[in-house]
C-alpha positions as CSV (number, residue, x, y, z in Angstrom):
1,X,-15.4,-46.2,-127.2
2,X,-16.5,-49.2,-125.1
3,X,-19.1,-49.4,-122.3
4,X,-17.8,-51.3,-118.8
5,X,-18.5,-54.4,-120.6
6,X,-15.9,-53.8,-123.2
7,X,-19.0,-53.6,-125.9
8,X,-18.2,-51.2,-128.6
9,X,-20.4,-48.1,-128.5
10,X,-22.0,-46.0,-131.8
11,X,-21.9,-42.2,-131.5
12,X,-25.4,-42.4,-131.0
13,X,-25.8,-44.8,-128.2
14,X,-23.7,-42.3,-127.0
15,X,-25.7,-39.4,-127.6
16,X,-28.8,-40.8,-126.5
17,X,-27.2,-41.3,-122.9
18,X,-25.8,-38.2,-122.7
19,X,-28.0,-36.0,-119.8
20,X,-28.3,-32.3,-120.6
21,X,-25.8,-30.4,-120.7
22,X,-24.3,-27.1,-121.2
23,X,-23.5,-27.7,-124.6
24,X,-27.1,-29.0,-125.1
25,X,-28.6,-25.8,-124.0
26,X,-26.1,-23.5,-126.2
27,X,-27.0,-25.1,-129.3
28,X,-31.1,-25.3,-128.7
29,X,-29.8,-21.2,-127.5
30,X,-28.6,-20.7,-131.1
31,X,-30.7,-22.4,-132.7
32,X,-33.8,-20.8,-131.8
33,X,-32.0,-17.6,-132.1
34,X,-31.9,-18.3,-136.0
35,X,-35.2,-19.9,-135.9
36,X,-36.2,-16.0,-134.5
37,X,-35.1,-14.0,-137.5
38,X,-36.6,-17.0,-139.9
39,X,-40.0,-16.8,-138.4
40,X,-39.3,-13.0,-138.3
41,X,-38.7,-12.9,-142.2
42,X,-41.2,-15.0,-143.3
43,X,-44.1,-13.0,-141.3
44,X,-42.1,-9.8,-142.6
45,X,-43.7,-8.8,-146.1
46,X,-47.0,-9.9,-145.3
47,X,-47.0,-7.9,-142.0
48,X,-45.8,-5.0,-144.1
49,X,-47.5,-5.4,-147.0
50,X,-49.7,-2.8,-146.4
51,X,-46.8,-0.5,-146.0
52,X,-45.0,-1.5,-149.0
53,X,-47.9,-1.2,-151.4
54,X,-48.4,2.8,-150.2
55,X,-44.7,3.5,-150.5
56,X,-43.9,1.6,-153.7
57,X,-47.6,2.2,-155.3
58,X,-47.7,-1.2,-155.7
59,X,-50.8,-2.5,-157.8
60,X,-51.7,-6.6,-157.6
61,X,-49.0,-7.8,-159.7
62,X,-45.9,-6.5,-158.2
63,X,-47.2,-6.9,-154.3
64,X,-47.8,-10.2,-155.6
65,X,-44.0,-10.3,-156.8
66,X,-42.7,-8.3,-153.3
67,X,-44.9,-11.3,-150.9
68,X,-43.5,-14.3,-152.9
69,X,-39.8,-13.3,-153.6
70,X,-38.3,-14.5,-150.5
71,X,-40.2,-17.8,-150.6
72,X,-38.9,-18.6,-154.3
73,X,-35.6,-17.7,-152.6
74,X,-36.3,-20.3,-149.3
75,X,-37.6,-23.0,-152.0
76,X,-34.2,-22.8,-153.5
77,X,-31.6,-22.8,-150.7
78,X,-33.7,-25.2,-148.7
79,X,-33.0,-27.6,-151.2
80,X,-29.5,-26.8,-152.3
81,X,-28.2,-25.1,-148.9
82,X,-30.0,-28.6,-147.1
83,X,-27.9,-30.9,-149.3
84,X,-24.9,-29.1,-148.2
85,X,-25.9,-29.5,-144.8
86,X,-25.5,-33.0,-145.4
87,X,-21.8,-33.1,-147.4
88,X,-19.6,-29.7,-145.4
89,X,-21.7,-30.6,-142.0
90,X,-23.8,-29.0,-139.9
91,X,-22.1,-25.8,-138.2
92,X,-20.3,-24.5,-141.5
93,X,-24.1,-24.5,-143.8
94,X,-25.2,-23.2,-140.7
95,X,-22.8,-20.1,-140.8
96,X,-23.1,-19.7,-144.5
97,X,-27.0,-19.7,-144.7
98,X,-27.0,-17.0,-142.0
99,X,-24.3,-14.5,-143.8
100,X,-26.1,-14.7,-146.7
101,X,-29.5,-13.6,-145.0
102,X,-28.0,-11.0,-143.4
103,X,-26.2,-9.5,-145.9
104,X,-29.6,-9.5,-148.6
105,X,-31.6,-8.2,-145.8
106,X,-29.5,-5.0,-145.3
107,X,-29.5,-4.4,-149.0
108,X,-33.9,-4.4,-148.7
109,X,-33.4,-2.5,-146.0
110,X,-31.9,0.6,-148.4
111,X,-33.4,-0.6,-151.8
112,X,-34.1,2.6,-153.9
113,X,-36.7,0.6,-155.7
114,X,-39.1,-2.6,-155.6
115,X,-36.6,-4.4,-158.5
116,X,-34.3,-4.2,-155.7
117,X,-36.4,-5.0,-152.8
118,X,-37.5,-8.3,-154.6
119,X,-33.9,-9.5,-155.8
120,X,-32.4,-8.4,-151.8
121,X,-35.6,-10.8,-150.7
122,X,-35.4,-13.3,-152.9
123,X,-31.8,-13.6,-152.2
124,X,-32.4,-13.4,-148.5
125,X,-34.6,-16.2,-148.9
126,X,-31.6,-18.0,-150.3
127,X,-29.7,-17.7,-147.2
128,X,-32.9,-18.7,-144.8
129,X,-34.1,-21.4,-146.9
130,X,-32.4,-23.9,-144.9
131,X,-32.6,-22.8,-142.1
132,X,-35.9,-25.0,-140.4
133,X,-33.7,-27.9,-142.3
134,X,-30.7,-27.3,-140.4
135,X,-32.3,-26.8,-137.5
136,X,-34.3,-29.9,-137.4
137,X,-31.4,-31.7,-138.6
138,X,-28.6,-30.5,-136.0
139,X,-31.1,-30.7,-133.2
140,X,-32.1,-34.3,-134.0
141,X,-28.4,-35.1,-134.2
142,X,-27.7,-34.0,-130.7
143,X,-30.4,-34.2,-128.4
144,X,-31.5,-37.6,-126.6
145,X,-33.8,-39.3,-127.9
146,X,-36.2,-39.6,-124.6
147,X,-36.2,-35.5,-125.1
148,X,-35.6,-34.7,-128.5
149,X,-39.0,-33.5,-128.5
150,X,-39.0,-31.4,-125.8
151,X,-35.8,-29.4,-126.6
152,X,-36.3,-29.2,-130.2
153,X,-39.8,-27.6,-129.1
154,X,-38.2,-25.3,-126.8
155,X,-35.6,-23.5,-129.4
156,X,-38.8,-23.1,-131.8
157,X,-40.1,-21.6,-128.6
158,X,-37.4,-19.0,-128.9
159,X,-37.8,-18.5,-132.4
160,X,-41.3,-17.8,-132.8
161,X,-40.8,-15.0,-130.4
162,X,-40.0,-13.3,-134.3
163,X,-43.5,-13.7,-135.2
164,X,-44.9,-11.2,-132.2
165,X,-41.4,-9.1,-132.1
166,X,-42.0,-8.5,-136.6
167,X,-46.0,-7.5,-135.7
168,X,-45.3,-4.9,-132.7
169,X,-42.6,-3.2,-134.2
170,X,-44.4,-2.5,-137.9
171,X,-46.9,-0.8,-135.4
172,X,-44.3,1.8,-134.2
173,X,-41.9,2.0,-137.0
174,X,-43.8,1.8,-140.0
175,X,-46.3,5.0,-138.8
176,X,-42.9,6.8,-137.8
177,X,-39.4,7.9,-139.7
178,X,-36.4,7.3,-137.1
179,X,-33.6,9.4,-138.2
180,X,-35.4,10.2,-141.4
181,X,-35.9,6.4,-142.4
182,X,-39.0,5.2,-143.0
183,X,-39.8,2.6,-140.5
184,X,-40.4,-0.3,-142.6
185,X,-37.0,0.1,-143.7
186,X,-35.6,-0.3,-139.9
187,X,-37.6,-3.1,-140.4
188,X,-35.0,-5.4,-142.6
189,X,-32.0,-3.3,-141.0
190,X,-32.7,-5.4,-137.8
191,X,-33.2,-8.3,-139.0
192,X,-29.7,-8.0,-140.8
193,X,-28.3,-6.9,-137.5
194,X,-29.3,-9.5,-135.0
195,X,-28.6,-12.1,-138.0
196,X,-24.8,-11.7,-137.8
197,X,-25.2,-11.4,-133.7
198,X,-26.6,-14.8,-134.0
199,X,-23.8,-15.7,-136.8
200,X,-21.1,-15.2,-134.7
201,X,-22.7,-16.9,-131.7
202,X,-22.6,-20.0,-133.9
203,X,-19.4,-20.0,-134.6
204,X,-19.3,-21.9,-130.9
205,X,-21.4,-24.7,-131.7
206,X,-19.6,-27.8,-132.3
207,X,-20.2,-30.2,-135.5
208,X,-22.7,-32.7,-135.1
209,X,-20.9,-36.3,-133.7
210,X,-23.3,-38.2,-135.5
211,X,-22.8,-36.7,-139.1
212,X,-19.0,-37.0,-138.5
213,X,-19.7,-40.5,-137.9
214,X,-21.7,-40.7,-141.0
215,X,-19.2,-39.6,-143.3
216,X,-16.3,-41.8,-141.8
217,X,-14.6,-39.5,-139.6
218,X,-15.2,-41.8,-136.6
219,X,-11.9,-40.0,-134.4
220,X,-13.4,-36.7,-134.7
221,X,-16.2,-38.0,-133.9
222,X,-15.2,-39.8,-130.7
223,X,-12.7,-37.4,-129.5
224,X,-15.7,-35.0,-129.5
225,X,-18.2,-36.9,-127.9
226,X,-15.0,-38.1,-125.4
227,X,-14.7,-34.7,-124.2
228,X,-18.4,-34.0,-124.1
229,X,-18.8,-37.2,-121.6
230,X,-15.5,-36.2,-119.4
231,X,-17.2,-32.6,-119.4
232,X,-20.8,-34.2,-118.0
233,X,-18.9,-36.2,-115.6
234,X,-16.3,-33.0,-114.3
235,X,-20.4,-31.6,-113.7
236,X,-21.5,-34.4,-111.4
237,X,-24.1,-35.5,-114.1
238,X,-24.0,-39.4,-114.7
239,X,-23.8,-41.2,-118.0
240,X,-26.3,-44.2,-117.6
241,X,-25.6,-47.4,-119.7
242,X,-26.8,-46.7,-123.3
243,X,-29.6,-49.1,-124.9
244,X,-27.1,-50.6,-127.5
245,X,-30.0,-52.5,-129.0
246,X,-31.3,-49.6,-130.7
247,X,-28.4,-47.6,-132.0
248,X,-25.9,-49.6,-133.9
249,X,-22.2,-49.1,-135.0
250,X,-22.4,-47.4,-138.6
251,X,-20.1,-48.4,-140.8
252,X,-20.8,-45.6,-143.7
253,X,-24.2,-43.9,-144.7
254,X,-22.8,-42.2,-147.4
255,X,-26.5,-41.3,-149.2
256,X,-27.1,-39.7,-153.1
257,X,-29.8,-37.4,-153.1
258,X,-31.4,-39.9,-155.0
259,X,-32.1,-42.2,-151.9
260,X,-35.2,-40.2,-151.0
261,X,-36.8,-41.5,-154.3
262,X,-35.7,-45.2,-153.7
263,X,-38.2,-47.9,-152.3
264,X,-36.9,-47.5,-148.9
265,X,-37.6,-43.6,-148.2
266,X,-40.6,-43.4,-150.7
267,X,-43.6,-43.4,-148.2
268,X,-41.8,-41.2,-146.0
269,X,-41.3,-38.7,-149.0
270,X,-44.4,-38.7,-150.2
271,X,-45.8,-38.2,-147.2
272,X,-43.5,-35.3,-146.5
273,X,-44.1,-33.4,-149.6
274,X,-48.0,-33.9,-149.1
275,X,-47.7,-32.6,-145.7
276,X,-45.4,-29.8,-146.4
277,X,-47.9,-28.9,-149.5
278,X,-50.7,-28.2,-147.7
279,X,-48.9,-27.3,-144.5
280,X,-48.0,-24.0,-146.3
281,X,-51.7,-23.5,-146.8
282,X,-52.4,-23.5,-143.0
283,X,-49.6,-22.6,-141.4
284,X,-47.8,-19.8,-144.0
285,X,-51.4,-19.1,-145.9
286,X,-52.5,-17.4,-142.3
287,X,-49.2,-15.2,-141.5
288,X,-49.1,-14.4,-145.4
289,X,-53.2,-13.2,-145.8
290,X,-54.2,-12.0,-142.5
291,X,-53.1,-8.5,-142.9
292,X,-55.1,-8.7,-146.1
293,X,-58.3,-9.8,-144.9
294,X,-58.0,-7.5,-141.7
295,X,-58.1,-4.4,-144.7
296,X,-60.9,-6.4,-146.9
297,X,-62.9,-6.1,-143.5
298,X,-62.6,-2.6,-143.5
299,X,-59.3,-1.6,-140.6
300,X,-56.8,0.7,-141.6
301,X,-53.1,-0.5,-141.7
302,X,-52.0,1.0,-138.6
303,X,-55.0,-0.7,-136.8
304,X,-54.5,-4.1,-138.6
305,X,-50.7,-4.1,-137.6
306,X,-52.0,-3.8,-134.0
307,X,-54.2,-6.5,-134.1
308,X,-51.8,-8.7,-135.6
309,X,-49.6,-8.3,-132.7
310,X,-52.0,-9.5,-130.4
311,X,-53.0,-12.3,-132.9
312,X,-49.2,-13.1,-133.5
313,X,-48.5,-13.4,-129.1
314,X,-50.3,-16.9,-130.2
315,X,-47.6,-18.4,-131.8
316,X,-44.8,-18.3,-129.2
317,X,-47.5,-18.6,-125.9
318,X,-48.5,-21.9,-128.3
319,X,-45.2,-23.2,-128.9
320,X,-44.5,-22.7,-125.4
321,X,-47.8,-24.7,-124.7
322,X,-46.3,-27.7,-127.0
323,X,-43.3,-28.2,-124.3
324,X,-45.5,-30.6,-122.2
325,X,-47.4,-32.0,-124.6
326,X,-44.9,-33.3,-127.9
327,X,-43.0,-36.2,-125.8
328,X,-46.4,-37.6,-124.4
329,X,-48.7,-37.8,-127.8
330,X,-47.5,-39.5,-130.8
331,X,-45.5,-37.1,-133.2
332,X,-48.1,-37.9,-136.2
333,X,-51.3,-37.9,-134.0
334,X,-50.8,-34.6,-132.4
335,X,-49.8,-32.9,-136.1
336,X,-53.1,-34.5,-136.7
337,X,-55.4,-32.9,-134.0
338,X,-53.7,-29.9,-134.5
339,X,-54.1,-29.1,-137.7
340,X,-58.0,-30.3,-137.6
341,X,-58.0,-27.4,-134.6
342,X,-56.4,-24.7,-137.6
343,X,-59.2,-25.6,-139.6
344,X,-61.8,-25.0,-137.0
345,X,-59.9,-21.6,-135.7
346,X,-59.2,-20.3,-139.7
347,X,-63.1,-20.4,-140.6
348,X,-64.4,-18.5,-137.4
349,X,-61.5,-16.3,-138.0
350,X,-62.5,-15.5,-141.6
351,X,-66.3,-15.3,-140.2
352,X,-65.4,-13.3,-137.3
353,X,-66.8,-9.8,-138.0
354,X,-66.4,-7.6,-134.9
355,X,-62.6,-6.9,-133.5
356,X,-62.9,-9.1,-130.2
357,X,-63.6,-12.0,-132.0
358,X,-61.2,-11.0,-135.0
359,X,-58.1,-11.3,-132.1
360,X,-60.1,-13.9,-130.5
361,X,-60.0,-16.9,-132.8
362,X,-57.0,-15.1,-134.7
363,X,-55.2,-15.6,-131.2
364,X,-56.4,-19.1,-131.2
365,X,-55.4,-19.6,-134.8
366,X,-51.6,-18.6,-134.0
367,X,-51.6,-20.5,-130.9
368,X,-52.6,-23.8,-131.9
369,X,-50.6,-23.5,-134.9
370,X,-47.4,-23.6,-132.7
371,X,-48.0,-26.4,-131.5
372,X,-48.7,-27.7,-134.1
373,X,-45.4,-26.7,-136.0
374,X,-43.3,-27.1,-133.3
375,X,-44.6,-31.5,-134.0
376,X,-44.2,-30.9,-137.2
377,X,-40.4,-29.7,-137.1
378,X,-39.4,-32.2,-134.8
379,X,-41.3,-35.1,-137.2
380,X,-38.9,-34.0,-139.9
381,X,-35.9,-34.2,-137.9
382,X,-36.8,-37.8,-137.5
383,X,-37.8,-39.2,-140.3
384,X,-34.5,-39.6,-142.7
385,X,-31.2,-41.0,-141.4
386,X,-27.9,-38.8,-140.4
387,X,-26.6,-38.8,-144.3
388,X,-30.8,-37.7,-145.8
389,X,-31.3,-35.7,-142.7
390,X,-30.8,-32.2,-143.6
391,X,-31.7,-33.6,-147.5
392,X,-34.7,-35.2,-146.7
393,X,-36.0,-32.1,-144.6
394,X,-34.6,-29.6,-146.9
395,X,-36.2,-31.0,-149.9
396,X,-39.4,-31.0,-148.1
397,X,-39.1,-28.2,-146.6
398,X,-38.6,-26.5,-150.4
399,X,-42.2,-27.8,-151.4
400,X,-43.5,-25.9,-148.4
401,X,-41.9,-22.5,-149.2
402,X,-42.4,-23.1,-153.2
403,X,-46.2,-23.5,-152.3
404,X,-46.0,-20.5,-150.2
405,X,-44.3,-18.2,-153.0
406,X,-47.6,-19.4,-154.6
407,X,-50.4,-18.7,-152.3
408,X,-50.3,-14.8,-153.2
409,X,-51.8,-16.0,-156.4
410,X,-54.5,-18.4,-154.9
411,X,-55.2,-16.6,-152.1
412,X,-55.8,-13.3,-153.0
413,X,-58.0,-13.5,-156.0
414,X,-60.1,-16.0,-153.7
415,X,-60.0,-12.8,-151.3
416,X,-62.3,-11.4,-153.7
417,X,-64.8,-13.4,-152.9
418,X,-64.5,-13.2,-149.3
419,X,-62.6,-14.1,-146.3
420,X,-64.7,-16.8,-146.0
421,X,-63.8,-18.4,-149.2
422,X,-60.2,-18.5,-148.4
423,X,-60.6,-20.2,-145.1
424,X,-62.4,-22.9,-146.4
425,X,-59.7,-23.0,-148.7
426,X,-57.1,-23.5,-145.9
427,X,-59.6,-26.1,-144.2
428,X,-60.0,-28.5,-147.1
429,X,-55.6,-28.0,-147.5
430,X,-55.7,-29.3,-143.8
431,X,-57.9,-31.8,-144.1
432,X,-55.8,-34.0,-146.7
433,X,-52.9,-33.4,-144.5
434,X,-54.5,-35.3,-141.6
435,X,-55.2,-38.1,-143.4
436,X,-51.9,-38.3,-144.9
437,X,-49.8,-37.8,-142.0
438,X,-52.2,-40.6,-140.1
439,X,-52.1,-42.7,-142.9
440,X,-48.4,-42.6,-144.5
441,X,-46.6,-41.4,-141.5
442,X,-44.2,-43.4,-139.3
443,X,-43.9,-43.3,-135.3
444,X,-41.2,-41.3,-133.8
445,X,-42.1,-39.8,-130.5
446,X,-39.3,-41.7,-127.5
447,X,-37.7,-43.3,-130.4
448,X,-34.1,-43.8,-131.2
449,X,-33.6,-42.3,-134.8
450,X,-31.7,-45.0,-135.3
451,X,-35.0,-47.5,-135.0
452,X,-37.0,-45.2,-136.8
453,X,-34.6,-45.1,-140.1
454,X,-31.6,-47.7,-139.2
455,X,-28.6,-46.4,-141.2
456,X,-27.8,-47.7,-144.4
457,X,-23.8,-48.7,-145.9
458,X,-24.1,-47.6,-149.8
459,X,-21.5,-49.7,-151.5
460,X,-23.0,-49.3,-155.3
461,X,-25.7,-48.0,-157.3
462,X,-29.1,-46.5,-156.0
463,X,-30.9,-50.0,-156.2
464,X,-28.8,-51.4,-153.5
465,X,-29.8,-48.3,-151.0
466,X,-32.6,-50.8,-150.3
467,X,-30.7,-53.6,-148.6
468,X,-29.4,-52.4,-145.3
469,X,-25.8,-53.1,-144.1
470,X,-24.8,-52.2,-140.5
471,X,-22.7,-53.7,-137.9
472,X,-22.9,-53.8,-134.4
């Protein structure tokens, strides 16, 4: 397509024009939607840990096994399920990763035994894995670049409402028996239920323009963003000229795997692995241990499931917070000031002896965490270029639920020693993330991705990846 000066427009100048729209708002819908049951099973076990250890007689060992299953699962799909992302599109890894979820998730839900309940998790986890990879990824393909933030933010918003929703209802279930089930079993069954509501929502989300355009198929890719601009128009919305200066014409970005190791990605890899690393400390360590050292200070599981719910209201109040704030402070600064407020929060928490100020800083914990994460995810959405996107992110993504599966074994012997101890663990985790994030990190925040990772044509071996070839 051409502008009204007869100069030849990328899919992306064209995106980054485009003003919100309907379609815009039904994908950050069904996005967040998924985002809901992946925050939902990731706080899952741990929430019901407690639970699963009575009804299972679990000892260390296999509750060790049960809490890391679905994260050596996630490690997994993120990284193979993200590739895919990258070579069948957006919308169809999207529908797959979500069928497989749901499907494992039903089968925990009726496992006779914990062999069972860990392969149906771990297998779950397959399914989910990349599903904050996808997310990032298709959002960052879509949205405007003067919003991305903002938007991105606001399906997170919506998805961390899974956090709250997993805590609440393992305080009425798991006490009770509905229909002669035990309640942490109605648990997974509806998680497996809304996952294939949400499924077939998706199927009415369009492919992502931009990764048509990456892979060659430049008339899909028009004739789709063609009808999207005729629809905006039909709406009385106006298409403002597009800032061709920052989003050229790609010719092909046809990216190995491989390009994330070459010289032109390897600071931004690095520093995503580092920050992924010891985000899992932080951000998963918290969700993960918290029902554990709420019993190590003495509450029963039906209390501690209570106060997690209050504590968990944190993370969507705090991602809701994050809506005004992510497009006016740099993406990398406000990961940084965030994660040195975690810190802070964690070590009063794991101090904090009587229950007000157990919610208290817990609450604060959760809340600042959102918005931290809610920078974080749309930092990784940023960072690669249309044919690494979902790679890059799923890849890093993969360290982060790898290191996750691991903290079971760190954290809970250090739980020994006291509540304190593990904290200060999670503080020192965070500390080398600020500094690697502020020192490795690019700038994103306003930024056409296009000028923060111009596309690359890949006409031979890995070694050229590092001379870029564009038009336009």
């Amino acid at each position: 397509m051409s502008d009204a000066t007869g100069t030849s427009l990328s899919t992306a100048a064209r995106l980054d024009r485009m003003p919100i729209t309907r379609l815009h708002i039904m994908a950050v819908v069904c996005v967040g939607l998924g985002l809901f049951f992946d925050t939902y099973e990731v706080f899952l076990a741990g929430t019901l840990s407690g639970a699963l250890k009575q009804h299972f007689q679990l000892g260390a060992d296999p509750l060790k096994a049960v809490l890391a299953s679905a994260f050596v699962g996630q490690f997994l799909g993120a990284i193979f399920l993200g590739r895919l992302a990258d070579r069948i599109g957006r919308r169809r890894a999207f529908l797959l990763n979500l069928g497989i979820y749901s499907l494992f998730s039903l089968v925990g839900g009726i496992a006779p035994n914990v062999e069972v309940l860990v392969a149906s998790r771990f297998l779950a986890g397959v399914g989910l894995g990349a599903e904050l990879a996808l997310a990032d990824a298709y959002l960052a393909d879509l949205l405007p670049a003067r919003l991305r933030g903002r938007f991105t933010a606001l399906a997170y918003t919506v998805g961390f409402l899974g956090v709250p929703t997993a805590g609440f209802l393992a305080s009425v279930l798991v006490p009770t028996t509905p229909f002669g089930v035990d309640g942490w079993r109605w648990m997974f069954l509806l998680g497996a239920l809304g996952a294939a509501v949400v499924w077939a929502l998706r199927r009415m989300l369009p492919e992502s323009p931009r990764w048509l355009e990456s892979v060659g198929r430049h008339d899909e890719a028009d004739a789709l963003m063609t009808a999207w601009e005729d629809s905006a128009r039909r709406s009385g919305k106006a298409l403002p000229e597009p800032d061709t200066t920052s989003a050229p014409v790609v010719v092909a970005e046809k990216l190995p795997v491989s390009a994330i190791f070459s010289a032109r990605f390897r600071r931004t890899t690095i520093m995503a692995w580092i920050l992924n690393f010891c985000s899992a400390f932080g951000y998963y360590g918290f969700g993960t241990i918290a029902p554990l050292v709420l019993a190590a200070k003495g509450y029963s599981i039906v209390a501690s499931l209570a106060y997690l719910g209050f504590i968990f209201v944190g993370y969507p109040l705090g991602s809701a917070l994050s809506l005004p704030i992510v497009e006016r402070v740099e993406r990398k600064v406000l990961i940084a000031l965030t994660a040195t407020g975690m810190a802070v929060a964690g070590l009063l928490f794991g101090y904090s002896q009587s229950v007000p100020m157990v919610i208290l800083w817990g609450f604060v914990f959760t809340l600042v965490s959102n918005i931290y994460s809610n920078a974080y995810h749309v930092y990784h959405g940023e960072i690669y270029p249309t044919g690494l996107r979902a790679t890059g992110a799923g890849v890093a993504y993969s360290i982060s639920r790898l290191t996750t599966a691991a903290l079971p074994y760190v954290l809970l012997p250090a739980l020994v020693i006291g509540p304190e101890f593990v904290f200060g663990i999670v503080a020192v985790a965070l500390a080398v993330l600020v500094v690697d994030v502020l020192v490795l990190g690019p700038r994103t925040t306003g930024k056409a991705l296009e000028s923060v990772t111009p596309p690359i044509e890949v006409l031979g071996p890995i070694d050229e990846i590092d001379m870029p070839k564009v038009s336009g």
